[in-house]
N, C-alpha and C positions, 0 to 999 in steps of 0.2 A: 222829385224825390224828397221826403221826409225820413223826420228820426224818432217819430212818435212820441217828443217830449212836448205835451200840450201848452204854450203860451200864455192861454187866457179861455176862458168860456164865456162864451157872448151868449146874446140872449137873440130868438127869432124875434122876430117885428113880424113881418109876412112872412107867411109862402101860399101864393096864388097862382091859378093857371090860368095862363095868357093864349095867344096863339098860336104862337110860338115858340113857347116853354115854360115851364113852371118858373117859376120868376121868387126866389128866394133874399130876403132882406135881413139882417143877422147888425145888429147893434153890436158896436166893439171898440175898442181904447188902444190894445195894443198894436193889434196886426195892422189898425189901418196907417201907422207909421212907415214909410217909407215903401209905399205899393204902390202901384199903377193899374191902368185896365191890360187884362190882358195876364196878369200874376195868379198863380197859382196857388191858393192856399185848400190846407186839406179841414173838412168842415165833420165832424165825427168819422173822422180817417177819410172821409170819401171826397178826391181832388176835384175841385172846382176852378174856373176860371173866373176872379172878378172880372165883372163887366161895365161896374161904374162903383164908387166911394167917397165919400166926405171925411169928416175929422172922427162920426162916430159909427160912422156904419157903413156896411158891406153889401155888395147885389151879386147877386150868380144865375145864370139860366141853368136852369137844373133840366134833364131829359126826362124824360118819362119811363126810360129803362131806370134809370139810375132810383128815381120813386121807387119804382117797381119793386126792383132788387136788394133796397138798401132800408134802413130802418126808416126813412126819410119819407115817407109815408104818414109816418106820426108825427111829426113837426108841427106845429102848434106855437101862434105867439107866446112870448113869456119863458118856453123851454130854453133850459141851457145846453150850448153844444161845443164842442171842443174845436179852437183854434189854432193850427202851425201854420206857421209860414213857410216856403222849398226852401231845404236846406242850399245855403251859399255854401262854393266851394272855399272858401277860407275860412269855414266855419268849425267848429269842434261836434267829434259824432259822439252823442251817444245815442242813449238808445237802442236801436237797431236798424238799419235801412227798412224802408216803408215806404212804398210806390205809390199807395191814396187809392189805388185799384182794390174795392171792397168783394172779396172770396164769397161770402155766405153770413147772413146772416144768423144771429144766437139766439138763443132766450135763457135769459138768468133764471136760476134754479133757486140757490141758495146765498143771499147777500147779509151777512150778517156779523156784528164785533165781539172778538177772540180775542180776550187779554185788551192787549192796545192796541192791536193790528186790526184789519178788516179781511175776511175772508169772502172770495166770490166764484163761486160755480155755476160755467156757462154749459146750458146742454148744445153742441154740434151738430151738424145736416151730417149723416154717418159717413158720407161719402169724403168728407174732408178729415176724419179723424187721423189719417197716414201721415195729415201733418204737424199732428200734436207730437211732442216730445219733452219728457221731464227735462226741467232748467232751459228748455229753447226758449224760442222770441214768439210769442204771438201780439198785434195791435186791435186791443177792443177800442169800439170808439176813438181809433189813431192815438191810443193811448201804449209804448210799447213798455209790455208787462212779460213778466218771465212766468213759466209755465211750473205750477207745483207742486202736480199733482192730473193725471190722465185714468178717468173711470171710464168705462165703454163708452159712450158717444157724449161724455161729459169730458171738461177740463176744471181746476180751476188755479185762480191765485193768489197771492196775499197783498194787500193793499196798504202804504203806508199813510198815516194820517196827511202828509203832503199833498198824496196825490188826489186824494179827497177833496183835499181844499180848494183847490186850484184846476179841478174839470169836472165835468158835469156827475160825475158817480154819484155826487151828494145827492144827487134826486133820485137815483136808481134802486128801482125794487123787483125781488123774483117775479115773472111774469114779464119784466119789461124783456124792446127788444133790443140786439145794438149790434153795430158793424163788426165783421169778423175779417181781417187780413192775416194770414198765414205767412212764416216765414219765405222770404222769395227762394232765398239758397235752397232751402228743402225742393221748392215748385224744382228749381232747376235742374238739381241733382236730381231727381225722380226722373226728370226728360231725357239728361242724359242716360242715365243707367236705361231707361226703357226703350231709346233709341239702340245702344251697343247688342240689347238682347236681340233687337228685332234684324240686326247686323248679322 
């Protein structure tokens, strides 16, 4: 479990395909403090499992579904990509809970600066729109962002110079693609109320 407040953006080193799995190496300062093999950090929202680490860098066996499905496809040395560590439980939430299980991929529409703010319009797979909702939680790239603004199979948000600074957005341009996790509450209220009907 995550809270979508990104840590740090490291940079890919590798990602190469072995025979066993794609084999992912991600340069990093923060997260690799106080982790082990076996720890769970979320890598542009989608949870991985380190598998090995030093003082500056990170390994993951990444699957081939997760390729598939995830913006992780495009990973490229040098790109940056967003960092959390599972939240501890004596830890302070904000955010919003963020499981690291990536819904659907996006593609930005519109990234561009409004005044001081940043404004960002991702267009949606239509089939996930049910779970957009003005001022909810959505996590692009395990970044959790509030929702502010819903046009048919588009959403967007407002960005503040912070969050710019400190995760990868700053590379991001319309056309790019990035991780889409949807609120969990919505997924679950939906299973509820759909189970009660089918009652």
């Amino acid at each position: 479990m995550f809270t979508g407040l990104v840590e740090e953006a490291g940079r890919v080193v590798a990602f190469t395909q072995a025979q066993e799995a794609w084999r992912l190496q991600i340069a990093a300062q923060v997260v690799t403090r106080q982790v082990a093999p076996g720890d769970s950090i979320a890598v542009n929202g989608c949870c991985l499992t380190v598998t090995r680490f030093d003082a500056g860098n990170l390994w993951f066996d990444v699957l081939e579904e997760t390729r598939r499905l995830t913006s992780f496809s495009q990973l490229t040395p040098g790109l940056r990509v967003n960092l959390e560590r599972s939240l501890r439980a004596d830890a302070r939430l904000g955010g919003h809970f963020v499981t690291g299980h990536i819904d659907a991929p996006g593609r930005i529409e519109v990234f561009e600066t409004r005044g001081k703010d940043h404004y960002l319009k991702v267009a949606v797979p239509a089939e996930f729109t049910r779970y957009l909702v003005y001022k909810g939680s959505v996590a692009i790239d395990g970044i959790s962002l509030t929702v502010a603004e819903v046009v048919g199979d588009s959403f967007a948000v407002w960005l503040i110079p912070h969050t710019l600074a400190v995760t990868n957005l700053q590379e991001r341009k319309a056309g790019d693609t990035v991780n889409l996790e949807f609120d969990l509450l919505a997924k679950y209220v939906e299973k509820i109320c759909g189970s009660r009907q089918q009652s």
